[in-house]
C-alpha positions in Angstrom: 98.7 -42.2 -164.3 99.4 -43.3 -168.0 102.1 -40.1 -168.6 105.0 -42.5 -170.2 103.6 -46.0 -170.4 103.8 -47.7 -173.7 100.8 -49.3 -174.3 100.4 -51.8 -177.2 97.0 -52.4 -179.1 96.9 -55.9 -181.6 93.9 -55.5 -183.8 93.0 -51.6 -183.1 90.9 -52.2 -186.2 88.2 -54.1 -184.3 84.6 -52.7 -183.8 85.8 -52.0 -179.8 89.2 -50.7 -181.1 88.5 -47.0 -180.8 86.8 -46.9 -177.4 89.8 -48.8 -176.4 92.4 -46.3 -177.5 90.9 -43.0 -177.3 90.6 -44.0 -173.3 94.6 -44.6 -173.1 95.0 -41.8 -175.7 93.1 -39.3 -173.4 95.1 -40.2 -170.2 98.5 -39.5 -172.1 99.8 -43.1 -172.9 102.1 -43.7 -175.9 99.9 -45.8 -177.6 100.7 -48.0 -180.4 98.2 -50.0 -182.6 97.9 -52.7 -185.3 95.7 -53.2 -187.8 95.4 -56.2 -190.4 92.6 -55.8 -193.1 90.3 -53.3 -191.3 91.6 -49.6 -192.0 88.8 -47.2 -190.2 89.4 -43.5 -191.5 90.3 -42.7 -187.7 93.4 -44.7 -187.3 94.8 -42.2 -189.2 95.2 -40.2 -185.8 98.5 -38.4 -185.3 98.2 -39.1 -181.6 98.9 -42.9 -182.3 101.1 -44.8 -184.4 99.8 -47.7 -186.3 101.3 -50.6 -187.9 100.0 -54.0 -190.3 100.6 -56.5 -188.1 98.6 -60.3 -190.0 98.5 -62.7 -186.8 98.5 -65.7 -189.3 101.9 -65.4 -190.7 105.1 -65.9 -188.9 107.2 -63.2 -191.2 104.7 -60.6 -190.4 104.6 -61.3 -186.6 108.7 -61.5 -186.5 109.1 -58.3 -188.6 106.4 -56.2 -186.3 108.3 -57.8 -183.4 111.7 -56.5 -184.4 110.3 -52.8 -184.7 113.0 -50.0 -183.6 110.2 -49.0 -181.4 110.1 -51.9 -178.9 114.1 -51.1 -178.1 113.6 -47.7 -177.3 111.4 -48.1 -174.1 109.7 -51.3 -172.5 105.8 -52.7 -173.3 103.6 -51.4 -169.8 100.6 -53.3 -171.5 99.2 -54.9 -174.3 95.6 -55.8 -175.2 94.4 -58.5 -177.8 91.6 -57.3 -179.5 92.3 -59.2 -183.0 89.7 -62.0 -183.3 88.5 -64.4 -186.5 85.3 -65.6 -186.3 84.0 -67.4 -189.4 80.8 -68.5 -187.7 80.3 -71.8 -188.7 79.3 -75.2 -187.5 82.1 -77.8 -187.8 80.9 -79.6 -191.0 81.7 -76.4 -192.9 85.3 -76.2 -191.9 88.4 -77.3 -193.4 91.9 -77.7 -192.7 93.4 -74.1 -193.7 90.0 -72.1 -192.1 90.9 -74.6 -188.9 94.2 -72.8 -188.8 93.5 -69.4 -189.8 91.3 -68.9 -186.8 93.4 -70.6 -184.3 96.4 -68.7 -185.8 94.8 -65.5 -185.3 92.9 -66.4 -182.3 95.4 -68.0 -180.5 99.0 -69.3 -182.0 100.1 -65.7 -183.5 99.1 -63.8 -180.3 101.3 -66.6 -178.3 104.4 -66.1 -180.8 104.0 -62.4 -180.2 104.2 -62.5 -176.4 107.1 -64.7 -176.5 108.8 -62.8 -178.8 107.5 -59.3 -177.0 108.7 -60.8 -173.5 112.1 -59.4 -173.1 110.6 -56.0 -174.0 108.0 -56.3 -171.1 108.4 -53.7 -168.8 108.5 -53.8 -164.8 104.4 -54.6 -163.8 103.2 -54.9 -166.9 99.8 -56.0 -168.0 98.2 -58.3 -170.6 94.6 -58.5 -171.3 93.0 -60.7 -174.0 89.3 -59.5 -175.1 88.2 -63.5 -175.2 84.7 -64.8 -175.4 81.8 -66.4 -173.3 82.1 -69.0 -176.5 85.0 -70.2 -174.5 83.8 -71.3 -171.2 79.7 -72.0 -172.3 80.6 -73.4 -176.0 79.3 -72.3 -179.9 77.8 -73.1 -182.7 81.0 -71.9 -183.8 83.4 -74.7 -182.3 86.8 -74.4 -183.8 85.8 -70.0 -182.8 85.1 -71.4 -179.2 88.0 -74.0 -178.8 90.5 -70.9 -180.0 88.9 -68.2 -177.0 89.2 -71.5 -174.5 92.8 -71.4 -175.6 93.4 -67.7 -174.9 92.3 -68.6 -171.1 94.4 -71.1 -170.8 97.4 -69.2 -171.5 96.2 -66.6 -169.6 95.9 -68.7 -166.8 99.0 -70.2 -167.1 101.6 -67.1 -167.8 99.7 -65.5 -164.9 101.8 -67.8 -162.8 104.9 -68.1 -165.2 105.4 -64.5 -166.2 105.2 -62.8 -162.3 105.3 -60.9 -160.4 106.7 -58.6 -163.4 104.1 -59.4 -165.8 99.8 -59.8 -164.7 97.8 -61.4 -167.7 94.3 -61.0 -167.3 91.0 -61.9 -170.0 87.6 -60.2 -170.3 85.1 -62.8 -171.5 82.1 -60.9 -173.2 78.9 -62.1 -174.0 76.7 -60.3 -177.8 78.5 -56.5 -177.5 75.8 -53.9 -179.2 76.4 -52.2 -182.2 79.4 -54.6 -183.5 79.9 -56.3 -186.3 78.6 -59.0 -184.8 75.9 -57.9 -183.6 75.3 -55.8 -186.9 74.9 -59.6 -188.7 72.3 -61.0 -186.2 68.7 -60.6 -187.1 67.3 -58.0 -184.6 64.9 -61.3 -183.6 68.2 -63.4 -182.6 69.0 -60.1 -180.7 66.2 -59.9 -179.0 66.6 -63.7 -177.7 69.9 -62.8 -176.1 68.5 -59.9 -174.4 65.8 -62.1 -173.3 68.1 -64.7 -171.4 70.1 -61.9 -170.0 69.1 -60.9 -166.7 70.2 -57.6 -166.4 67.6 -57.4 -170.0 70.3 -55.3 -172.2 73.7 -55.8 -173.7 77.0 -54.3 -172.9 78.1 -51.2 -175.2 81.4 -51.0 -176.8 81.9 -47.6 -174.6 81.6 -50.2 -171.6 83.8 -53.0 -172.8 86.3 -50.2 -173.5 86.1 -48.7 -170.1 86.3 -52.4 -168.0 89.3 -52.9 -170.5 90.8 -49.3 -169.0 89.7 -49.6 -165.6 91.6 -52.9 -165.3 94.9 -50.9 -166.3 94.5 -48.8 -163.1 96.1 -49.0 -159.8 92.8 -49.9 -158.0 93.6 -53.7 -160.2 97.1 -54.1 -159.6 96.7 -57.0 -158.0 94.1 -59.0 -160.0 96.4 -61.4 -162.0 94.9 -64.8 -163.7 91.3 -63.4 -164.0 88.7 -64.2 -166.2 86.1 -61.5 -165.7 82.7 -62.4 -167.4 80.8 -59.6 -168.8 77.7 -61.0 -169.4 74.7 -59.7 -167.8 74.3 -62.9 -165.6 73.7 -64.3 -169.0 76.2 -66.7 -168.1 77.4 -67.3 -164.3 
């Protein structure tokens, strides 16, 4: 199913970055993976290739862009996992934090895509790993305003870019055993699992497999779709 598709991963280096590309690893995809400050001991797999890629700067994104690799066969699908989330309230902001996170949020992942497009192959796919923080709100606003952002460009190139290109975004509530997750109290924890109706939090081993499944044939034709995983936490 995945023999021969290129499949691009931006910020393998995430705490859901390995579930995501052992899945297409395993089904035979040429999978290729960047990484800005995180370097886990595993990306050092043979059966991928990795690259720095730094979402905030315009060199970086233009040189990764311009890779040999992107010539020699055509982009089947590419996933967003890179994500900033300083996790503060807007009084502790400035300027420069202000655009770091919507650079790496939103404003590097859009100059990528345009400058990935003509290397888009024939039905490809885009998914962005988003947030709830975007449709519900945060304490984090400037975090939440960015992941609103990625759904409204999802939204919108889900119309401009077909029929050759589907765009899709999976909006996740607290993920277990992330660094995120890893930073909450296990009380705070315990509060989210408590207002989730389903009374338990999706695993990265999930989110990874929704994240696959949605690559299948079975989804070709879901295009524009925020899917909520949530619990109910969220409706």
């Amino acid at each position: 199913m995945f023999k021969k598709k290129r499949v691009l991963i931006v910020g393998g280096g995430s705490s859901v970055g390995k579930a995501v590309i052992d899945n297409f690893v395993k089904a035979g995809a040429d999978v290729i993976v960047t990484v800005h400050h995180n370097h886990p001991v595993w990306l050092t797999n043979s059966q991928f290739s990795n690259y720095t890629l730094d979402l905030s700067n315009d060199n970086s994104i233009s040189a990764f862009a311009s890779q040999k690799i992107f010539f020699d066969s055509p982009i089947d699908i590419i996933v967003f996992l890179a994500g900033l989330l300083p996790a503060k309230p807007l009084d502790d902001y400035n300027y420069e934090l202000i655009n770091s996170v919507m650079a790496v949020n939103f404003t590097g992942p859009s100059e990528l895509l345009r400058m990935l497009h003509p290397h888009m192959g024939m039905n490809s796919h885009v998914i962005f790993v988003t947030s709830v923080s975007g449709e519900r709100g945060s304490y984090d606003p400037i975090y939440g305003a960015s992941k609103a952002a990625q759904m409204g460009l999802v939204k919108s190139l889900a119309k401009w870019w077909a029929p050759n290109t589907r765009f899709n975004a999976i909006s996740p509530a607290l993920i277990a055993d992330t660094e995120m997750s890893s930073k909450m109290s296990s009380r705070d924890q315990e509060k989210v699992i408590e207002n989730t109706p389903t009374n338990r939090l999706t695993t990265i081993e999930q989110l990874g497999g929704i994240i696959f499944a949605l690559c299948t044939p079975s989804f070709s034709n879901v295009n524009g779709h925020i899917l909520r995983v949530n619990g109910g936490g969220y409706i």
